[in-house]
C-alpha positions in Angstrom: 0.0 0.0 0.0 2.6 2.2 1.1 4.7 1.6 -2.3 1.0 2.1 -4.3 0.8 5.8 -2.4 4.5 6.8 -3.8 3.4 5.9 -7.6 0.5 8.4 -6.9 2.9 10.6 -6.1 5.3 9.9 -8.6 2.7 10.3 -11.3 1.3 13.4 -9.9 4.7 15.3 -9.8 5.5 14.1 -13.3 2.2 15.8 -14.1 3.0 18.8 -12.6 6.5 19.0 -14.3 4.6 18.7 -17.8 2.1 21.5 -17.1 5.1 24.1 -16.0 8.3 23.0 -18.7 6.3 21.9 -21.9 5.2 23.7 -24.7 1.5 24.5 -24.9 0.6 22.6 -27.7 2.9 20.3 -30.1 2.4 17.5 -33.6 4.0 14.3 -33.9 3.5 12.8 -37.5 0.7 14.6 -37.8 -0.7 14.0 -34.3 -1.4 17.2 -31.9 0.0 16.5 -29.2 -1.3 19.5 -25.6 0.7 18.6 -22.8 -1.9 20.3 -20.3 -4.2 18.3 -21.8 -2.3 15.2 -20.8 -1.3 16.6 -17.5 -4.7 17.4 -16.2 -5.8 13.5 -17.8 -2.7 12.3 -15.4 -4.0 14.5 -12.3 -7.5 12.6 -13.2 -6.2 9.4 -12.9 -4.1 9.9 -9.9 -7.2 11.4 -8.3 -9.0 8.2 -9.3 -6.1 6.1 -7.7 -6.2 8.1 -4.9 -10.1 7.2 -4.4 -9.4 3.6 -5.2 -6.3 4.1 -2.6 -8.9 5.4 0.2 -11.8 2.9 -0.1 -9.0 0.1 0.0 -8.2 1.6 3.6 -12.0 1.7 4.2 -12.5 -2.0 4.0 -9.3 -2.4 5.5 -10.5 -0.7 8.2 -14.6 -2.2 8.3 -12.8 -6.0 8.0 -10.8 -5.2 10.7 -13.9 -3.6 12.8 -15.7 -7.1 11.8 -12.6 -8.9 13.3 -12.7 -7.1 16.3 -16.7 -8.0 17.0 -16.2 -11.6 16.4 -13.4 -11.9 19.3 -15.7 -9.6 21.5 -18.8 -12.2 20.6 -17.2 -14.8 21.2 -17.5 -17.3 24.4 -15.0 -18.4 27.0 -13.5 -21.5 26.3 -12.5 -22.4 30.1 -15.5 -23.1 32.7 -15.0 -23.3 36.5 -18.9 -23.2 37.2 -19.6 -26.8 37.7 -16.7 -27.9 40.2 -18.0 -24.2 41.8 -21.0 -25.6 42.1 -20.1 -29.5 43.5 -18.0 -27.3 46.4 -21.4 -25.6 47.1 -23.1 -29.0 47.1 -20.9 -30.8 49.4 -21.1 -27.7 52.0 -24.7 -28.0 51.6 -24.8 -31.2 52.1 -22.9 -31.4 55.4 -25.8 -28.6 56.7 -28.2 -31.2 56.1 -27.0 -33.9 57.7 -26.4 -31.7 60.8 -27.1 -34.3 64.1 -29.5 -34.1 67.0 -30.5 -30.1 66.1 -31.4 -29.3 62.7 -30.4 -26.1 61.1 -34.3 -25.2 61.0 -36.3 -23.3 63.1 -39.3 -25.7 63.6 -36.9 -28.3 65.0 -35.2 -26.3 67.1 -38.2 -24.8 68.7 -39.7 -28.1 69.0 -36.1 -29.4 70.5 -35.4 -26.7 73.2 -39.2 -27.5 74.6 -38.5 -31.0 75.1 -34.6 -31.2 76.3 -34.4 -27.5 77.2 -36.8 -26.7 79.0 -36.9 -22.0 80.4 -39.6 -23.4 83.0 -40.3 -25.3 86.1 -39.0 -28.7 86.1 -41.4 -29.3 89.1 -43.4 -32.1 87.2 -40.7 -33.8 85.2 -40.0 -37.1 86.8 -36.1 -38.0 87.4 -35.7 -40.5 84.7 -36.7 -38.0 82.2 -34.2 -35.5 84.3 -31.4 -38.2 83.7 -32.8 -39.1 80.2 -32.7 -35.0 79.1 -29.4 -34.7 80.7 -27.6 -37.4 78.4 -29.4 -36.3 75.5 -28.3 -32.7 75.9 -25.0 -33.7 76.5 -25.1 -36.3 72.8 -26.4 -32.8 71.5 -23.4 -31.1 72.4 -21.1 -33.7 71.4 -22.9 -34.6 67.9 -22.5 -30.2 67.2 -18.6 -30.2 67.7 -18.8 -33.6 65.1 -20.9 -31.3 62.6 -18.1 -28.4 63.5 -15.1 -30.4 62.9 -16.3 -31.5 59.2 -17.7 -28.8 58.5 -14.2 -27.2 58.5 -12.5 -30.4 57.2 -14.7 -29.8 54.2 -13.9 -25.9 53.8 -10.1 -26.6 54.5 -10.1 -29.2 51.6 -11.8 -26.8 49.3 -8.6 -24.7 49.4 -6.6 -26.3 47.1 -9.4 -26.7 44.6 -10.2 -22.5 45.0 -6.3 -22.3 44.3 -6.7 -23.9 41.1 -9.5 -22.6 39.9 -8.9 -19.0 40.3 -5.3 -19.7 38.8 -7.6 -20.9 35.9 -10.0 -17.9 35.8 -7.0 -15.5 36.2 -5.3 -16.8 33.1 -8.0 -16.9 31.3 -8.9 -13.5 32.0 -5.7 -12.0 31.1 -5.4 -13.7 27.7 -9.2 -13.1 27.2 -9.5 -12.7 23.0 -12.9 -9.9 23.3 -15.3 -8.1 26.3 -17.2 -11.3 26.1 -14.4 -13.7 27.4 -13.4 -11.2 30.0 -16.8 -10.3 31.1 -17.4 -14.6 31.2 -14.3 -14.7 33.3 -15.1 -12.1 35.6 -18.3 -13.4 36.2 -16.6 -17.3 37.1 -14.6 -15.4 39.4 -17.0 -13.7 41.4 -19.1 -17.2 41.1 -16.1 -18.0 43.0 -16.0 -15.5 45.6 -19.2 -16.8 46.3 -18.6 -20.0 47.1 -15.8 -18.9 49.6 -18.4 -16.2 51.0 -21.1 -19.6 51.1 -18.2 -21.9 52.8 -17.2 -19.4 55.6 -20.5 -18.8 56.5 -20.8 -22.3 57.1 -18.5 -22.2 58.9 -19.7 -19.6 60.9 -22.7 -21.5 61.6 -21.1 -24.9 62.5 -18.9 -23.0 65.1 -22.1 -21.0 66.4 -24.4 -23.5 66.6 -21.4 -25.6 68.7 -21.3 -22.6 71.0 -25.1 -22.0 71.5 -25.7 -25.8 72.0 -22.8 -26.2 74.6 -24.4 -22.7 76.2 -27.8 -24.0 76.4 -26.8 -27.6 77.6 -24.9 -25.7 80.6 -28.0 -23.5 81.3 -30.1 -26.5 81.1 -28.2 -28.6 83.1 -28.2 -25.6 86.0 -31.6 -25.7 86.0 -31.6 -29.3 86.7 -28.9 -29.1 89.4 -31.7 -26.6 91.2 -34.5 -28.9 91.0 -32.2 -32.2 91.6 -31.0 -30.2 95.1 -34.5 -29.1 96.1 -35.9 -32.6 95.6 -32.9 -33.8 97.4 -33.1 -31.5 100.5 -37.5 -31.5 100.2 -38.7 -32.4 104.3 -40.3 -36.0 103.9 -39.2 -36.4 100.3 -35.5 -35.9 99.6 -32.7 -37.9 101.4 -34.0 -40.2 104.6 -30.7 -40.7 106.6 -30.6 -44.4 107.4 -28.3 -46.6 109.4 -26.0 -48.3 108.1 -23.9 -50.9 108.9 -20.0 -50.8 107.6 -18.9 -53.6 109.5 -19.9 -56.6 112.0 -18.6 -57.5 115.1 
């Protein structure tokens, strides 16, 4: 192109020289020959090349526009989303299969009136004192369980957020069009989601551990209250008796 632009050139001087330096009008074997004529015919036709020169750079430039919008259309070839979303399963999962106390309002209501009682223990018999106190104490034990894999499972999912967002990152930096980056973004953030999803998982494992061990100890003060007044109750509670260690 840039060799076509120096003929023009070329051809346009040359033109130039014939108007200023040649005779107005001359014959050749009977042929009349104007020079300005033929210079203005030349300036015509470099015009014309230069036209032909400019709508050249125009399609250039609208094939290259073309070429642009195809890499901007065009998709991500590298997806995270699925093994995003089996990490977000497997955390779901684990709240699920949460022991003793459910992570549901209904059951813990229902649980706390049973095993945790805020009133009189006047009218619970002592086996179901005994029964409430081991039960409250499995509670406890089964919500440190649920703790401890829940942050098993968030630890393990380190290495796997390592690799993915090494993944996303790379894919991201040698995205092709707005499309692939916007697509690689958006895995990215999917997976600053599932971080956000595990530690509040955690969160609530460790919580709920707290709250039950909490509850258990109030509970289990309460009981200690009614146990001694039952105990030192005139006529009820504890009947000294003799007893007899040894015989003569």
């Amino acid at each position: 192109m840039t060799r076509f632009r120096k003929s023009i050139l070329v051809i346009g001087a040359a033109a130039i020289a014939l108007m200023t330096t040649a005779p107005a009008e001359a014959q050749f074997g009977g042929i009349v020959y104007d020079p300005t004529n033929y210079a203005q015919n030349v300036l015509t036709a470099a015009r014309s090349l230069q036209q032909i020169n400019n709508q050249i750079t125009q399609i250039q430039n609208q094939a290259q526009s073309l070429i642009n919008q195809a890499r901007n259309l065009a998709n991500l070839p590298t997806s995270m989303l699925s093994s995003i979303q089996r990490d977000i399963d497997r955390t779901r999962q684990l709240i699920q299969q949460a022991q003793q106390i459910a992570y549901n309002v209904q059951n813990i209501d229902q649980v706390f009136s049973q095993r945790y009682p805020s009133g009189s223990l006047a009218g619970t018999s002592s086996g179901d004192l005994v029964a409430n106190a081991q039960t409250r104490w499995t509670d406890a034990l089964a919500s440190y369980q649920d703790a401890l894999r829940t942050g098993a499972t968030v630890t393990g999912n380190i290495d796997g957020t390592r690799d993915q967002a090494s993944t996303l990152v790379t894919a991201s930096q040698s995205a092709t069009g707005a499309l692939q980056a916007a697509q690689a973004g958006n895995q990215l953030l999917a997976l600053e989601t599932r971080q956000l999803a595990d530690l509040t998982a955690m969160v609530a494992a460790q919580s709920r551990a707290a709250a039950v061990q909490a509850a258990r100890a109030a509970a289990d003060e309460a009981q200690g209250r009614e146990q001694t007044r039952r105990f030192l109750a005139p006529g009820r509670g504890y009947v000294p008796q003799s007893v007899t260690l040894f015989r003569d």
